[in-house]
N, C-alpha and C positions, 0 to 999 in steps of 0.2 A: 611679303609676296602677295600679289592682288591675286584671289578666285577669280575665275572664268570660268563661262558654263556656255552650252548651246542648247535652246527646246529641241526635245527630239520630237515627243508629241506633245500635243493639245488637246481635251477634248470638251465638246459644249453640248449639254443633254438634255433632254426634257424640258417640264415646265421652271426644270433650275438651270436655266438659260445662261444665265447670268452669272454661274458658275464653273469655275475651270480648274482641271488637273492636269499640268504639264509632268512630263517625263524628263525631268531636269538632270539625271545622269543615268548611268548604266554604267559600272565597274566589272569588269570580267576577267578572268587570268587566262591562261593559255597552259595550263595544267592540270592535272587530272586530280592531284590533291588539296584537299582543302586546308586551311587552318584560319581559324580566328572569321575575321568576314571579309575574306577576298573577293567576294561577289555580291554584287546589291544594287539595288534599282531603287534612288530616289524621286520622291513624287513631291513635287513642289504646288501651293496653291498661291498663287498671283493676287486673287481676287478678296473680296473685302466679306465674304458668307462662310458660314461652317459648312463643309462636305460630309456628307454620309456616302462612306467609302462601305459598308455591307453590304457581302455577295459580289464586292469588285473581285477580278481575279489577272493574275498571272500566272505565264505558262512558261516552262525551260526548255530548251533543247531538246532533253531525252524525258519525254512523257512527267516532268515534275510537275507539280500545279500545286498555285499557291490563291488561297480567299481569303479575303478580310471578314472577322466575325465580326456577328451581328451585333451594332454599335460604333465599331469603331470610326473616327471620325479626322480629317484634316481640318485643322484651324484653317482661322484667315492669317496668310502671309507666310506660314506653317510648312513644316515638310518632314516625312517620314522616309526613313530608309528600308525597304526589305532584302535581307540578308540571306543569304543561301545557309548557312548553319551559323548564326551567330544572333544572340537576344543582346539588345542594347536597350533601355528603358531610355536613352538618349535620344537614339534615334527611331521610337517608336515601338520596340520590343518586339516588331515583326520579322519569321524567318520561314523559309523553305524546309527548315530541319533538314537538309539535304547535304550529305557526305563527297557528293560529285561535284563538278562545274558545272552549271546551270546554262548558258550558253556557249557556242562554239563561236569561235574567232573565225 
């Protein structure tokens, strides 16, 4: 079975112009329980430079909010998943710590 994906965003910053973080999914459930990592936002880097993603943030629905500490980084070609409760050292070990759904449908 062939992946398929759509950018949902893009974004190009500073004097690192030249670099980019696309919002290459967003998974979400339509239930108010969680288990495992039903929810997560992967962040895809296209571009051929390391990203310093510290003090990047994301936000949920109901007042969660999620930052990358200080360090953390997207490769080139690279992508990380953050997770609404769930650590994966696969896909980066980032999580919401969050017991809710994160976004509403």
């Amino acid at each position: 079975m062939e992946t398929s994906w759509a950018e949902i965003c893009n974004w190009k910053y500073g004097t690192a112009a030249h670099s980019e973080v696309a919002i290459s999914q967003v998974h979400y459930i339509r239930a108010q329980q969680m288990n495992h990592c039903d929810e997560y936002v992967e962040m895809a880097n296209p571009g051929s430079a390391w990203i310093d993603l510290s003090g990047w943030c994301i936000k949920g629905a109901i007042s969660q909010h999620f930052e990358f500490h200080s360090g953390a980084v997207l490769r080139p070609q690279g992508m990380v998943w953050v997770c609404a409760n769930f650590h994966s050292p696969q896909t980066g070990g980032f999580s919401f710590n969050s017991h809710h759904a994160l976004w509403r449908y």
